[in-house]
Backbone as XML, in Angstrom:
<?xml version="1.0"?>
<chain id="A" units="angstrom">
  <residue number="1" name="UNK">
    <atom name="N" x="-3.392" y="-16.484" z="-60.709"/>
    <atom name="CA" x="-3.369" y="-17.830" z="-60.152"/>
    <atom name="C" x="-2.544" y="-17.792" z="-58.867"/>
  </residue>
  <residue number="2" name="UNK">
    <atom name="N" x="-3.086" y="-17.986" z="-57.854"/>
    <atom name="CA" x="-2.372" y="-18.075" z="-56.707"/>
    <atom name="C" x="-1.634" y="-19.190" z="-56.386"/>
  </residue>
  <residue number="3" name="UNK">
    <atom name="N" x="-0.718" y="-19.420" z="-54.586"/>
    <atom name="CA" x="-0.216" y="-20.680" z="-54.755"/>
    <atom name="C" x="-0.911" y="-21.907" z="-55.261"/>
  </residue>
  <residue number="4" name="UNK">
    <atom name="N" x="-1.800" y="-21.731" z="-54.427"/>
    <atom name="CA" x="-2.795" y="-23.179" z="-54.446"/>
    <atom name="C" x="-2.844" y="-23.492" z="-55.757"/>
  </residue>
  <residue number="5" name="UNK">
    <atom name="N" x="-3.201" y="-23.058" z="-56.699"/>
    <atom name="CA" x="-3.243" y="-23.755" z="-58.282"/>
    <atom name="C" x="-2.143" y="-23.564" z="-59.020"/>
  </residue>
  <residue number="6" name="UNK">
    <atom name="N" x="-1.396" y="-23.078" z="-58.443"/>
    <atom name="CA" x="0.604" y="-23.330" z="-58.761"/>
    <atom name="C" x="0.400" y="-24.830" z="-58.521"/>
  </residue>
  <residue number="7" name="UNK">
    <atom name="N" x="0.180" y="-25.079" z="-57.275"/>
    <atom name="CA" x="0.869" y="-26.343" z="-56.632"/>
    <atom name="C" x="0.131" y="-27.204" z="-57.351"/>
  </residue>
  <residue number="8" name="UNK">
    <atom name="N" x="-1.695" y="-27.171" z="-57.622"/>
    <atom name="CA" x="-2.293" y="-28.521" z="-58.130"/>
    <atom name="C" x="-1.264" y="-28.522" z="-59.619"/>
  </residue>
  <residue number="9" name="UNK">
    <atom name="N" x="-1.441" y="-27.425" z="-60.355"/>
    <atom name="CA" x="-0.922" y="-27.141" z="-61.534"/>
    <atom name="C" x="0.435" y="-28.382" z="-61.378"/>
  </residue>
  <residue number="10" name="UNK">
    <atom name="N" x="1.447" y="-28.008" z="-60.352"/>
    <atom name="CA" x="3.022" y="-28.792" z="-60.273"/>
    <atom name="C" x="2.343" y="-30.385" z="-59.979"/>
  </residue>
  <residue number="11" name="UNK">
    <atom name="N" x="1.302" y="-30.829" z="-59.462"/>
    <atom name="CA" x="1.382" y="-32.093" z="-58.795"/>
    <atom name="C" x="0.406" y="-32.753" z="-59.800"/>
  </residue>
  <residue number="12" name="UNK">
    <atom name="N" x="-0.340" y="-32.163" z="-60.785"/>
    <atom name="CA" x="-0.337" y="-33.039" z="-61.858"/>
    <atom name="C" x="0.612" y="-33.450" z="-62.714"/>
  </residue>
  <residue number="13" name="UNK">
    <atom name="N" x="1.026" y="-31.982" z="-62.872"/>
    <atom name="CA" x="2.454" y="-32.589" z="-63.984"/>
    <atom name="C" x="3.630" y="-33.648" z="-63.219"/>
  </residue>
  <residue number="14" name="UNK">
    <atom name="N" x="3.299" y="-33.632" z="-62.147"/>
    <atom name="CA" x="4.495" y="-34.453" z="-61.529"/>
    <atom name="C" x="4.176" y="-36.344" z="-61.623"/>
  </residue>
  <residue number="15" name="UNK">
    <atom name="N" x="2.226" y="-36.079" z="-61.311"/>
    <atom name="CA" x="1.918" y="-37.615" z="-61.761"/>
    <atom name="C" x="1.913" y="-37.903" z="-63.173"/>
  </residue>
  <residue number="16" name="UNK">
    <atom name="N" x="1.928" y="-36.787" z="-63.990"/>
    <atom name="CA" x="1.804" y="-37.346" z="-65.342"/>
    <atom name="C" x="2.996" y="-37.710" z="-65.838"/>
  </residue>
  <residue number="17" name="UNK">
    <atom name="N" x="4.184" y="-37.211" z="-65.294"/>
    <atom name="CA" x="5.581" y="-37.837" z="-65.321"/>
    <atom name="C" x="6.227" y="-39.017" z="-64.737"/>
  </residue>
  <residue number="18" name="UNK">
    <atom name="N" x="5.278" y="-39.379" z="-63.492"/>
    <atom name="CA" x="5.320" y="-40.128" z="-62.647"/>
    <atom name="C" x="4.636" y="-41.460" z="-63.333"/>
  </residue>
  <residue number="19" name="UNK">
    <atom name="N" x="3.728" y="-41.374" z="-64.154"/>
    <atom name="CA" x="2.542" y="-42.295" z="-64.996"/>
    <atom name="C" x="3.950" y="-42.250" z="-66.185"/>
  </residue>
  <residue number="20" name="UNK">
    <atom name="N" x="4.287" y="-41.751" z="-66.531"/>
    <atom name="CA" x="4.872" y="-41.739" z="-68.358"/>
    <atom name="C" x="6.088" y="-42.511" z="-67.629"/>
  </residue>
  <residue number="21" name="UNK">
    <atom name="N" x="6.787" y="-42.268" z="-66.450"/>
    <atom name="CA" x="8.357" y="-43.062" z="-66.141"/>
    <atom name="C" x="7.540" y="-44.433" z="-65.819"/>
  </residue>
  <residue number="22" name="UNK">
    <atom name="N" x="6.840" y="-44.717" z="-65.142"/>
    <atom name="CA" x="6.259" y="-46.025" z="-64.846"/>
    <atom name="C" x="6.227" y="-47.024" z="-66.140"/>
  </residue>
  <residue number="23" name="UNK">
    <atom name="N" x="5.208" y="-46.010" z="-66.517"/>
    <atom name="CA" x="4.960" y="-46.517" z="-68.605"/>
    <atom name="C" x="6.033" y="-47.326" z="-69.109"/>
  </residue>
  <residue number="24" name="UNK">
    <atom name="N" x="7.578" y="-46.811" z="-69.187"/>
    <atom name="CA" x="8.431" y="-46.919" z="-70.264"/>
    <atom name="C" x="9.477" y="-47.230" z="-69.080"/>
  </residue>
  <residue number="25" name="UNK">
    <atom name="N" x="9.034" y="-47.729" z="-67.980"/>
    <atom name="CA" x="9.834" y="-48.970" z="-67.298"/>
    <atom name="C" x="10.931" y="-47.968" z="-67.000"/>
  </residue>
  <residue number="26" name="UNK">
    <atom name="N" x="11.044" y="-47.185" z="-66.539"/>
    <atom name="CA" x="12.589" y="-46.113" z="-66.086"/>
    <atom name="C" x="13.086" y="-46.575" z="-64.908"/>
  </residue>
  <residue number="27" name="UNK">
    <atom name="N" x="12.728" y="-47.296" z="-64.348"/>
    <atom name="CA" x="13.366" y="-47.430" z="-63.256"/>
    <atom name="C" x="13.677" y="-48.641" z="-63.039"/>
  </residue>
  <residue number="28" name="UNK">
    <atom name="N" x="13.492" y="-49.820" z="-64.236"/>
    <atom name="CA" x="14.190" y="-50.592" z="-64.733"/>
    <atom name="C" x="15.348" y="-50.462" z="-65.516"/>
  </residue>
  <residue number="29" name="UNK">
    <atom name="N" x="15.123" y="-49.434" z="-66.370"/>
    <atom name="CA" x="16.091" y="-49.089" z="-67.161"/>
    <atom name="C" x="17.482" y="-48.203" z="-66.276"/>
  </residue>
  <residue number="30" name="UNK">
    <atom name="N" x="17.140" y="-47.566" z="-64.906"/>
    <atom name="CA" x="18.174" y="-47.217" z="-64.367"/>
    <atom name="C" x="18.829" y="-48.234" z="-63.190"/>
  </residue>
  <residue number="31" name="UNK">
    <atom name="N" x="18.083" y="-49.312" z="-62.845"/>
    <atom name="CA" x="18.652" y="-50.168" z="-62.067"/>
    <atom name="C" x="19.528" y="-50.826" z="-63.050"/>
  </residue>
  <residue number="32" name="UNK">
    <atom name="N" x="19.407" y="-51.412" z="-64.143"/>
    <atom name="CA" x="20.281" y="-51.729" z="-65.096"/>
    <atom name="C" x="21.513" y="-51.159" z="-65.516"/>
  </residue>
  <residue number="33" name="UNK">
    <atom name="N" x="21.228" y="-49.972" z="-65.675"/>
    <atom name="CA" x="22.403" y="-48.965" z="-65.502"/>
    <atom name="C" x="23.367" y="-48.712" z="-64.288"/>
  </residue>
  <residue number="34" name="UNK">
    <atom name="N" x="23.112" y="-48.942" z="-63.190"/>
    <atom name="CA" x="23.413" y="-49.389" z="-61.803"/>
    <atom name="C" x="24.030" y="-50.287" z="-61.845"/>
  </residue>
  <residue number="35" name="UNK">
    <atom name="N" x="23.627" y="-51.775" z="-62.280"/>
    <atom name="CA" x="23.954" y="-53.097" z="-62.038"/>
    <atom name="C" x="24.172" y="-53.405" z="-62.932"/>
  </residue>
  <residue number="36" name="UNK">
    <atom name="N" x="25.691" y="-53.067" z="-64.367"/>
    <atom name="CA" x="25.899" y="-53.484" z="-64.919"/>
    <atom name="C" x="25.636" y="-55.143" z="-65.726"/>
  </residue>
  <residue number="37" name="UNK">
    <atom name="N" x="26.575" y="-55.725" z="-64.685"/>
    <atom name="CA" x="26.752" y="-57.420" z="-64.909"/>
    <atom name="C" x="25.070" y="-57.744" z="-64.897"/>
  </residue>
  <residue number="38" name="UNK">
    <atom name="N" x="23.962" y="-57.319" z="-64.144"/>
    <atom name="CA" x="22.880" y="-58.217" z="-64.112"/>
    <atom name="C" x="22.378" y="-57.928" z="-65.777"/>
  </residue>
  <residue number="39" name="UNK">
    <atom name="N" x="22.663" y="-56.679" z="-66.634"/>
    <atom name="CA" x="22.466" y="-56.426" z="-67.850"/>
    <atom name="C" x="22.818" y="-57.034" z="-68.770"/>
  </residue>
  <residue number="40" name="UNK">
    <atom name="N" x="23.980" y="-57.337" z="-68.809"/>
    <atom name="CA" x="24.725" y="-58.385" z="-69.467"/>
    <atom name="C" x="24.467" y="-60.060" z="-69.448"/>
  </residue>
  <residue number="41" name="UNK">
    <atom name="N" x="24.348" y="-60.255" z="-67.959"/>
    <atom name="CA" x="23.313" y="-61.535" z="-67.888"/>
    <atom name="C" x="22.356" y="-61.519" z="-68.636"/>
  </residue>
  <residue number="42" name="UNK">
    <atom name="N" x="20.870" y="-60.138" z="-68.375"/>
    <atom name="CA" x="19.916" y="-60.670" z="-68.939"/>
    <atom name="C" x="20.128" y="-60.362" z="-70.635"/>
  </residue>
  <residue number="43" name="UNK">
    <atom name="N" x="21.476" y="-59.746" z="-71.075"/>
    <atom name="CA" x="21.703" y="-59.616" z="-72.592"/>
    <atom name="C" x="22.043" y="-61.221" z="-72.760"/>
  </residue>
  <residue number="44" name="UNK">
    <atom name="N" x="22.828" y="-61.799" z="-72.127"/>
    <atom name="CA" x="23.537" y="-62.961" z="-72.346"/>
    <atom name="C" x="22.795" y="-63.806" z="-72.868"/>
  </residue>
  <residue number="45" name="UNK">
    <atom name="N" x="21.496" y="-64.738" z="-71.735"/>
    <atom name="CA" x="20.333" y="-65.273" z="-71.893"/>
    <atom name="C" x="19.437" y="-64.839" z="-72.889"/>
  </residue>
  <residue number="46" name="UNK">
    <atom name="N" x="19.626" y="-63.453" z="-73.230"/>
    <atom name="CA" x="18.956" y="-63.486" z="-75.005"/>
    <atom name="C" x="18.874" y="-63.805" z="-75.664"/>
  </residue>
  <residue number="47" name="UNK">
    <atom name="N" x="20.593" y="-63.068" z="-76.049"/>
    <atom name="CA" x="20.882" y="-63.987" z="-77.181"/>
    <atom name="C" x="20.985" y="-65.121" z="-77.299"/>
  </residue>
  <residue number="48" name="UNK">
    <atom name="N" x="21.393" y="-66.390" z="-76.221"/>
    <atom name="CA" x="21.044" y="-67.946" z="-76.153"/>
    <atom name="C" x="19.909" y="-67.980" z="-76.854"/>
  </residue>
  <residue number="49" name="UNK">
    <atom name="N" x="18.459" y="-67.833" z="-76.166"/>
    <atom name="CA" x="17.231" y="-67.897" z="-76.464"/>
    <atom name="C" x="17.206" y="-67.749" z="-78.282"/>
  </residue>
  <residue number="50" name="UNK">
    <atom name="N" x="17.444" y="-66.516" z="-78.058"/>
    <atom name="CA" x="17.484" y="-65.947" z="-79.607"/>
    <atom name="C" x="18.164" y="-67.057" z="-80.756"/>
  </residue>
  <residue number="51" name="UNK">
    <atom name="N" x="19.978" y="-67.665" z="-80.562"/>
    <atom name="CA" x="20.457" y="-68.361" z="-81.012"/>
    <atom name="C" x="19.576" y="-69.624" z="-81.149"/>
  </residue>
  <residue number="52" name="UNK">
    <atom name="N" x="19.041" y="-70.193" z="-79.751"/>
    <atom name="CA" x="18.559" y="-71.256" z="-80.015"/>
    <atom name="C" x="16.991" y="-71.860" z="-80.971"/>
  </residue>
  <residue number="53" name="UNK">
    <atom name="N" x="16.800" y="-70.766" z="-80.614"/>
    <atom name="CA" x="15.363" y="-70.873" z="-81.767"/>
    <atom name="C" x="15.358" y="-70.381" z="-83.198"/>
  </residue>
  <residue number="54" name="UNK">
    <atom name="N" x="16.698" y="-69.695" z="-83.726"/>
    <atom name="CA" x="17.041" y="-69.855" z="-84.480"/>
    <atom name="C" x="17.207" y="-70.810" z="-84.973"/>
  </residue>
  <residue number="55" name="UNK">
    <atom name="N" x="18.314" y="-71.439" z="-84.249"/>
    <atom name="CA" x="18.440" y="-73.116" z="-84.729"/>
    <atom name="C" x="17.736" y="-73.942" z="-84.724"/>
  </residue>
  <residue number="56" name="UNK">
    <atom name="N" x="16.701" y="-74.019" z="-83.815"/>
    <atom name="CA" x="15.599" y="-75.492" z="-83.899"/>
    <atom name="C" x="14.659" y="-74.485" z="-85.093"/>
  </residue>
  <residue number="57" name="UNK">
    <atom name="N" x="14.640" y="-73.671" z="-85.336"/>
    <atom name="CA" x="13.549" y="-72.976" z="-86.552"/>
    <atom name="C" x="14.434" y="-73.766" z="-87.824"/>
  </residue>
  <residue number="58" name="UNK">
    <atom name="N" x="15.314" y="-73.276" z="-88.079"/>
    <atom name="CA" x="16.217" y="-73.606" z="-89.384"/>
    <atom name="C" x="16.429" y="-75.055" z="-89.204"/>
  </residue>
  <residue number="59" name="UNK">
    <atom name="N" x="16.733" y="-76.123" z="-88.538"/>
    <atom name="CA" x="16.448" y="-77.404" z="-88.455"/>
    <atom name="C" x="15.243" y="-78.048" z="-88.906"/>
  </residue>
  <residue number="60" name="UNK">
    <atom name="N" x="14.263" y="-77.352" z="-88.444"/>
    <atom name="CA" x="12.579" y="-77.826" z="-88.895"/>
    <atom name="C" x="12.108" y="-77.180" z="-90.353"/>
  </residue>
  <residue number="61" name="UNK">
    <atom name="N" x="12.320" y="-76.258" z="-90.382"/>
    <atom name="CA" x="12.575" y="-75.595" z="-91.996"/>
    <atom name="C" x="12.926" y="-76.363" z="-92.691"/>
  </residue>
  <residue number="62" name="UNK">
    <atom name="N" x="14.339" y="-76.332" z="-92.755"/>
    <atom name="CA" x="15.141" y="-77.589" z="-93.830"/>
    <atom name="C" x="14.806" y="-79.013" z="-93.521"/>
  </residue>
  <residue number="63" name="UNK">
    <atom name="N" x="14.441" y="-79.527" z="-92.821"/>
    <atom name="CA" x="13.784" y="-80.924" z="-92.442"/>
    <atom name="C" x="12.150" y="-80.997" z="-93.519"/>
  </residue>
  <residue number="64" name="UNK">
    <atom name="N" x="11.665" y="-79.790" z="-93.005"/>
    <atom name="CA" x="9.933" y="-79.669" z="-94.187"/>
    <atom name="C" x="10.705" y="-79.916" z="-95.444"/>
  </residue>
  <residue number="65" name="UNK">
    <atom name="N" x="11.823" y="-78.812" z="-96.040"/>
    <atom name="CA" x="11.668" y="-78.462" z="-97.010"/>
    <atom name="C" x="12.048" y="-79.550" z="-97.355"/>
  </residue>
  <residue number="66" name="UNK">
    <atom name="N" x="12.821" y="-80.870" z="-97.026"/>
    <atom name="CA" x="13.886" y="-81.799" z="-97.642"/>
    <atom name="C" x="12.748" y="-83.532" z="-97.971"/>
  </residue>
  <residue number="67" name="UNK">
    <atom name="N" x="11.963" y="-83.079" z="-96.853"/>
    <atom name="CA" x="10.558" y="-84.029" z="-97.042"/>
    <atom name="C" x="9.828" y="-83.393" z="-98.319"/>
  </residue>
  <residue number="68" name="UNK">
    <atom name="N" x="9.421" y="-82.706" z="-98.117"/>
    <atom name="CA" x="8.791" y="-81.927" z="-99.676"/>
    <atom name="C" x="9.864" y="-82.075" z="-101.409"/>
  </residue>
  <residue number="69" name="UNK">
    <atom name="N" x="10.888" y="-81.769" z="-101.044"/>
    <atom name="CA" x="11.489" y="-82.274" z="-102.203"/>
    <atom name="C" x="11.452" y="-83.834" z="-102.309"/>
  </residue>
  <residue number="70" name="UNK">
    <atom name="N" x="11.538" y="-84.468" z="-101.434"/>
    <atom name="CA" x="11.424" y="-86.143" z="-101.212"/>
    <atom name="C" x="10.358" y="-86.246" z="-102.137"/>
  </residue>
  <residue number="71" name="UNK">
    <atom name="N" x="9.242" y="-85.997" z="-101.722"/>
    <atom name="CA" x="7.483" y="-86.386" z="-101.912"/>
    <atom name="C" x="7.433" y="-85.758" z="-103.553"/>
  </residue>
  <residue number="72" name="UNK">
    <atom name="N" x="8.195" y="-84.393" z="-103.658"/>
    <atom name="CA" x="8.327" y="-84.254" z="-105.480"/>
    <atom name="C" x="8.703" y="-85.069" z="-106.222"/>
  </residue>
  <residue number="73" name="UNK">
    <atom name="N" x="10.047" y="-85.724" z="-105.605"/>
    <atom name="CA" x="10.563" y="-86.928" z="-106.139"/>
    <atom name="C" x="9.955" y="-88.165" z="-106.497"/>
  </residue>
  <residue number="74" name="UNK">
    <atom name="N" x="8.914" y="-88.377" z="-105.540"/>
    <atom name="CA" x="8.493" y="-89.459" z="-105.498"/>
    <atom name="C" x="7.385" y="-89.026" z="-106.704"/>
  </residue>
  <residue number="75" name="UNK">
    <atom name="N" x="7.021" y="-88.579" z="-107.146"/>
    <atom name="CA" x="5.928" y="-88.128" z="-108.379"/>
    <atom name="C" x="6.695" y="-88.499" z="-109.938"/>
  </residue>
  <residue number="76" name="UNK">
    <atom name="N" x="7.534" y="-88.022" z="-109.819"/>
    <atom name="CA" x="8.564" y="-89.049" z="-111.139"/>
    <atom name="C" x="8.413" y="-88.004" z="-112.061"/>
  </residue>
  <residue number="77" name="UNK">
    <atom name="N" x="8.278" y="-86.640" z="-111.559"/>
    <atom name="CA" x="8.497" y="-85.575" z="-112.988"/>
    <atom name="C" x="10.157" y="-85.307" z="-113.248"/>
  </residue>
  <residue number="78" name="UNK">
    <atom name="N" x="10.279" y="-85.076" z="-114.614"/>
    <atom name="CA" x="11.066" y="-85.539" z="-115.164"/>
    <atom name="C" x="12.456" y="-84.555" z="-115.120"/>
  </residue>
  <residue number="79" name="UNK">
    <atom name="N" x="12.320" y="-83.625" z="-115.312"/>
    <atom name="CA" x="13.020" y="-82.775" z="-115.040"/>
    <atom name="C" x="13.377" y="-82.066" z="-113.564"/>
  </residue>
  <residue number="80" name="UNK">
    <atom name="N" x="12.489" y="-81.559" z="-112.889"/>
    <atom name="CA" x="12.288" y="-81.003" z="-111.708"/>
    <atom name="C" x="12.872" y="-82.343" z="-111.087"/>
  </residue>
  <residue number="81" name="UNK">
    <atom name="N" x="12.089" y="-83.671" z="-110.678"/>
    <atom name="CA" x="12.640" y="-84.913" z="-110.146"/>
    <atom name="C" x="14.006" y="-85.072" z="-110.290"/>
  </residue>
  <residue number="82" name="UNK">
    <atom name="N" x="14.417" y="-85.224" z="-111.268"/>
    <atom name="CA" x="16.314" y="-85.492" z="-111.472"/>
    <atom name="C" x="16.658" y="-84.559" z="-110.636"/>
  </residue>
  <residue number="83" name="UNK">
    <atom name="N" x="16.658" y="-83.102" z="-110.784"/>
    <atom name="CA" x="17.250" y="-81.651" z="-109.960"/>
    <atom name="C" x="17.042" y="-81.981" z="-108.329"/>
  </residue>
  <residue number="84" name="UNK">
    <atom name="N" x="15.713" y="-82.380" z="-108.204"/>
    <atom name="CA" x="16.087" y="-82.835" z="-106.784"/>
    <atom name="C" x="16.437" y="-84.116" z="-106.219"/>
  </residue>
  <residue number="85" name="UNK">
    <atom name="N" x="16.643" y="-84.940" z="-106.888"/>
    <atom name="CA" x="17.378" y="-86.270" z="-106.377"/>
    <atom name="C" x="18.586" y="-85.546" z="-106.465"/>
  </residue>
  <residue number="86" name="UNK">
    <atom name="N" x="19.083" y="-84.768" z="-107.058"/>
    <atom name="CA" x="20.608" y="-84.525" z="-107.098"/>
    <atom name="C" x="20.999" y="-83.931" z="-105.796"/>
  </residue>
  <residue number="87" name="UNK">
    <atom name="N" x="19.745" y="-82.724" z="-105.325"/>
    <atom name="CA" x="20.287" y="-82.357" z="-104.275"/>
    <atom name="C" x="19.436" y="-83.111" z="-103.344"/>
  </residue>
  <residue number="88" name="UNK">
    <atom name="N" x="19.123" y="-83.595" z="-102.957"/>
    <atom name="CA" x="18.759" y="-85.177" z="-101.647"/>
    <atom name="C" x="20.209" y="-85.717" z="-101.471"/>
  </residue>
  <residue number="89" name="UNK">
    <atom name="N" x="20.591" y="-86.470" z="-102.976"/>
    <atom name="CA" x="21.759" y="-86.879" z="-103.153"/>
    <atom name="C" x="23.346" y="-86.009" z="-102.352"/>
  </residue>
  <residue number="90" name="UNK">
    <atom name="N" x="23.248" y="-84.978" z="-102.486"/>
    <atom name="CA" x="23.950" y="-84.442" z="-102.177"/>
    <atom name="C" x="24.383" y="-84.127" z="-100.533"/>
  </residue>
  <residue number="91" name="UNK">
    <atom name="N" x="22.991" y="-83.729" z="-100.306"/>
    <atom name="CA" x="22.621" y="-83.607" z="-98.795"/>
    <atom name="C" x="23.147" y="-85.218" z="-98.510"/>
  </residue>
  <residue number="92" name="UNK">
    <atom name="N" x="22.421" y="-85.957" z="-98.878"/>
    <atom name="CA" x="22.466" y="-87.489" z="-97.904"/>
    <atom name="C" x="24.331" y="-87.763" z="-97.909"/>
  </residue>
  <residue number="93" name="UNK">
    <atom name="N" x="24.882" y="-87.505" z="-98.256"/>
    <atom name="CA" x="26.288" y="-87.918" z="-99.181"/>
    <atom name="C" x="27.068" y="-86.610" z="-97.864"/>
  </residue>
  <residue number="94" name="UNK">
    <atom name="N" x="26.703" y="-85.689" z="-97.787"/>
    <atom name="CA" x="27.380" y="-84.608" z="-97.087"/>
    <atom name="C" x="26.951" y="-84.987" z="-95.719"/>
  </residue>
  <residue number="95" name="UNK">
    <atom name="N" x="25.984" y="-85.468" z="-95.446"/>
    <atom name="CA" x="25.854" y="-85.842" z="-93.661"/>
    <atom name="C" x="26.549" y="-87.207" z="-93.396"/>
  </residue>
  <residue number="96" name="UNK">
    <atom name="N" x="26.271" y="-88.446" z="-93.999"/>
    <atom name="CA" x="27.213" y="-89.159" z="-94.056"/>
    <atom name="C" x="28.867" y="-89.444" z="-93.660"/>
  </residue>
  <residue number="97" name="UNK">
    <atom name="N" x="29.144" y="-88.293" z="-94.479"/>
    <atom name="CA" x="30.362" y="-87.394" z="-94.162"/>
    <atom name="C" x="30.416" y="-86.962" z="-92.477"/>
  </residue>
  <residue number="98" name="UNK">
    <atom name="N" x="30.123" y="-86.111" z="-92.541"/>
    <atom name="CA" x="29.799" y="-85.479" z="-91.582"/>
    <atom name="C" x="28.985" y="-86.143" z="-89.871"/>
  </residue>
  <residue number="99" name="UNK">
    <atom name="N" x="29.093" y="-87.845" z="-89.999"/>
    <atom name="CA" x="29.132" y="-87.868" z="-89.060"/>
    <atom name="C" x="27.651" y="-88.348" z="-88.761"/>
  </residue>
  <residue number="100" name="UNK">
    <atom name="N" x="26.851" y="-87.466" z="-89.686"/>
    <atom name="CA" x="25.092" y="-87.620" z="-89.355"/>
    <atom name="C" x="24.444" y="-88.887" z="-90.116"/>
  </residue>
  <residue number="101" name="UNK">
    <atom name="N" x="23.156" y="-88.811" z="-89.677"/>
    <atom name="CA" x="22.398" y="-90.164" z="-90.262"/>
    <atom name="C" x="21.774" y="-89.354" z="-91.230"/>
  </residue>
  <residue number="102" name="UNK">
    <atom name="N" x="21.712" y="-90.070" z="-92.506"/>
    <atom name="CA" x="20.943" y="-89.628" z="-93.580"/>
    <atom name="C" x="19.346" y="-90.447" z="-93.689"/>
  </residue>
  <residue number="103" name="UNK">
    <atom name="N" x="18.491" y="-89.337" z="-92.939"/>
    <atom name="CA" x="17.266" y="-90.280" z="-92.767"/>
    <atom name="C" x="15.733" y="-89.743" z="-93.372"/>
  </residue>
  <residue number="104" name="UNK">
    <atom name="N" x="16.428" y="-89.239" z="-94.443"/>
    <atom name="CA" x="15.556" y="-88.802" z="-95.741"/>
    <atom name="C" x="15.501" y="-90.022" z="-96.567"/>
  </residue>
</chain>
């Protein structure tokens, strides 16, 4: 193999490295490494994001689930019904407290 197919030989492997760093964002990943603080920003704004949809998820969750025990209640079974008026009861009695409107 002479130069010439040395060199095609080197300048594929160089785009196929060139294609695979593109791929897997490397030169995002080293400007980041560069620019500390902008990393931390975009870590910062994550976790917000992350925190916050946590919370409006778990708000709407327990909001379904507290309507659904409501609507059991309202069926008048006898056992299961008492267990959850107790905890409605409980809930409504602890926001109260706490400042909130009990609007279950």
């Amino acid at each position: 193999m002479g130069k010439k197919g040395l060199m095609v030989g080197i300048e594929k492997k160089l785009d196929h490295i060139s294609l695979n760093m593109e791929k897997f964002k490397f030169v995002d990943y080293v400007y980041y490494i560069e620019h500390p603080r902008k990393m931390l920003f975009a870590n910062f704004i994550g976790g917000l994001a992350r925190g916050f949809g946590a919370a409006i998820g778990f708000t709407l969750l327990g909001a379904i689930a507290l309507y659904l025990l409501r609507t059991v209640v309202m069926w008048k079974l006898p056992v299961i019904g008492q267990i959850i008026t107790d905890i409605v009861n409980i809930v409504q009695e602890n926001l109260s407290k706490s400042g909130g409107k009990a609007g279950v």
